[in-house]
C-alpha positions in Angstrom: 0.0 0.0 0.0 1.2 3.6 -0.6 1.1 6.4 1.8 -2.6 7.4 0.7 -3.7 4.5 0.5 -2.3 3.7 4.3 -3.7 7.1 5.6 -7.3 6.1 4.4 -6.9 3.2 6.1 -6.4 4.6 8.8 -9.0 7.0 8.7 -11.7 4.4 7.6 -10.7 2.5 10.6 -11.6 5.8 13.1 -14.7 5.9 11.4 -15.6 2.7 12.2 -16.2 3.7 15.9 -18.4 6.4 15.0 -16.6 9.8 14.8 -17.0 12.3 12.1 -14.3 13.9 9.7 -14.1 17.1 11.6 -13.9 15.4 15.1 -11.5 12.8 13.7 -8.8 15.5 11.9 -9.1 18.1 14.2 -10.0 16.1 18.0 -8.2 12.4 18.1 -4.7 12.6 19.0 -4.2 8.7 17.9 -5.4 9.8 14.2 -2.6 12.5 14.4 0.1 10.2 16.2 -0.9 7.7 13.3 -0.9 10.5 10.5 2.4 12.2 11.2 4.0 7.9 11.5 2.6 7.8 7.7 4.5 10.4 6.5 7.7 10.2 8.8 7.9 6.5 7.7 7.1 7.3 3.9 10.4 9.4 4.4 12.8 7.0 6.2 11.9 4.3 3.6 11.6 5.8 0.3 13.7 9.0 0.2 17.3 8.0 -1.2 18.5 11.2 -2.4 20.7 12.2 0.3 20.8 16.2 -0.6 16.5 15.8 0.6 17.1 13.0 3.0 18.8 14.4 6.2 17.0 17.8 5.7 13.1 15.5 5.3 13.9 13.4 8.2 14.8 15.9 10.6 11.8 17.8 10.4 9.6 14.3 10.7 11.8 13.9 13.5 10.7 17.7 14.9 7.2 16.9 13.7 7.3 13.5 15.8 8.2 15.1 18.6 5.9 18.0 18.4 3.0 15.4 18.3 4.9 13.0 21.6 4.5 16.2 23.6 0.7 17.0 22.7 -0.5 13.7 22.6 1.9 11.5 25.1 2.3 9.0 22.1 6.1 8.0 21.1 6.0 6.1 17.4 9.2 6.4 15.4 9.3 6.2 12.2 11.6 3.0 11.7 8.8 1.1 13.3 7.0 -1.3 11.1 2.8 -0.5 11.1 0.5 -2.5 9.0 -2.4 -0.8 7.8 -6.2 0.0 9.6 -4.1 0.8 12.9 -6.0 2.5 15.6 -5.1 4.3 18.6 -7.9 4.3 21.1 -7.0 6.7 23.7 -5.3 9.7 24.5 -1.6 9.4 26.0 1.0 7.3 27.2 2.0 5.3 24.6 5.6 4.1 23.8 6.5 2.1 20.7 10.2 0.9 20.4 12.2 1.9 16.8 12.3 -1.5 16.2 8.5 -3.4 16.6 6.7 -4.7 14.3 2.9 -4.2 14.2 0.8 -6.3 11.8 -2.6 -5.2 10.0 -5.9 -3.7 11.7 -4.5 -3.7 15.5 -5.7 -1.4 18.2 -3.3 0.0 20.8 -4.9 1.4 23.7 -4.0 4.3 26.3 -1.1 3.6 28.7 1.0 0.4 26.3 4.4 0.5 25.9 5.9 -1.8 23.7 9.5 -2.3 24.2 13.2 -3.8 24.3 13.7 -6.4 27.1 15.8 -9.3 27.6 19.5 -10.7 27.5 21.9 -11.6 24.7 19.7 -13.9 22.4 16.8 -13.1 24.0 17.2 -9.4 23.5 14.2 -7.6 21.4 11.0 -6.3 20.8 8.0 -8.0 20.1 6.3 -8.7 16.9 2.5 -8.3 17.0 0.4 -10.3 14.2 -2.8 -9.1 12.5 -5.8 -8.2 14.4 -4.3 -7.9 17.9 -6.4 -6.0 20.5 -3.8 -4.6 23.6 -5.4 -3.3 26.4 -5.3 -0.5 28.7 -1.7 0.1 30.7 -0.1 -3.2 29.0 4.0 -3.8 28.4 4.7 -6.0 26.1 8.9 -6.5 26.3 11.8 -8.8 24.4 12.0 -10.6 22.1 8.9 -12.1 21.6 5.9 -12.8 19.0 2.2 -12.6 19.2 0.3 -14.7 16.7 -2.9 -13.4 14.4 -6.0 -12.5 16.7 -4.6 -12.0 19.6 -6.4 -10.0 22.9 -4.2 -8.9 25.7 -6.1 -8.3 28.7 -5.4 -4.8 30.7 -2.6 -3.9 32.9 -0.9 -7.2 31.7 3.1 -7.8 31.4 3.9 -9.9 28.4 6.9 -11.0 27.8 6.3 -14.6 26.2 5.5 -15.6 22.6 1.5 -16.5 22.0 -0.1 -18.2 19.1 -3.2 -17.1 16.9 -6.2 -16.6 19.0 -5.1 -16.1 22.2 -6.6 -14.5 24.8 -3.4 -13.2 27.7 -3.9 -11.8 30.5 -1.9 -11.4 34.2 1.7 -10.1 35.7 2.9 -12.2 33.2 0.3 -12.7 31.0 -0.8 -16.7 30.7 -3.2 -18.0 28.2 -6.4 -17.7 29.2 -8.6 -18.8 26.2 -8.6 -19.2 22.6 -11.6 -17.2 21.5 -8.9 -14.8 20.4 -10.0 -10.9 19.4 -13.4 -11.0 17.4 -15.4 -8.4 18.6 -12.7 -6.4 20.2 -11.3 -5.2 16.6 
């Protein structure tokens, strides 16, 4: 998908939970977290000419940080977003440089998705398509989270999960396997 077509995406997906244009544009800090990623992204990956490059990325970077001040939500542009993301809440939000995030996920307030572990077991998670993480959730090292996936609120997760789970707990166990219908 190209930029445009990533943005609409986006967009559609807001729209989904009943917002207007004008509130969505102008009133949902997620839509602008997610809008300013686009672009900043678009950048890091597709401009090669260095005489634009340095000058390009250091205004997304400006423009990224403008946005982690007003909103309280961190997303560099090195991560790795699929399309139909969605940001639910205002504030707190930390996404390492390196994650990967997979199609139509939703990230709510308070997550943090980070860099944890020792030698081999150093990194940051990889989340797959349709995964749901709830309110005040870390999700550290090296780890990967299958297709479908719901993490409960407030949890710590730190191991891998297949499709369909449902996690929850300080450390998240698997606690079903109805996975995230209905919460996406």
């Amino acid at each position: 998908m190209n930029l445009f077509q990533l943005i609409k995406s986006d967009y559609i997906k807001y729209k989904k939970y009943d917002s207007h244009f004008f509130a969505i544009v102008f009133f949902t800090q997620g839509f602008w977290a997610i809008f300013q990623y686009r672009f900043a992204h678009c950048i890091y990956k597709n401009v090669n000419w260095k005489l634009f490059r340095f000058p390009l990325l250091f205004l997304a970077l400006l423009w990224q940080k403008w946005i982690e001040i007003i909103t309280g939500i961190s997303i560099p542009s090195s991560v790795k977003i699929g399309h139909s993301f969605y940001i639910g809440h205002f504030g707190g939000i930390i996404i390492n440089s390196n994650a990967v995030i997979g199609d139509n996920c939703n990230i709510s307030q308070g997550v943090t998705i980070g860099v944890s572990g020792i030698k081999e077991n150093r990194g940051t998670p990889i989340l797959g398509n349709d995964v749901y993480v709830g309110a005040n959730s870390v999700l550290a090292g090296k780890i990967q989270l299958g297709d479908n996936v719901v993490i409960g609120a407030c949890s710590l997760v730190k191991d891998s999960f297949p499709d369909n789970a449902v996690i929850l707990g300080v450390p998240a166990i698997l606690i079903s396997q109805k996975g995230s219908k209905g919460y996406i």
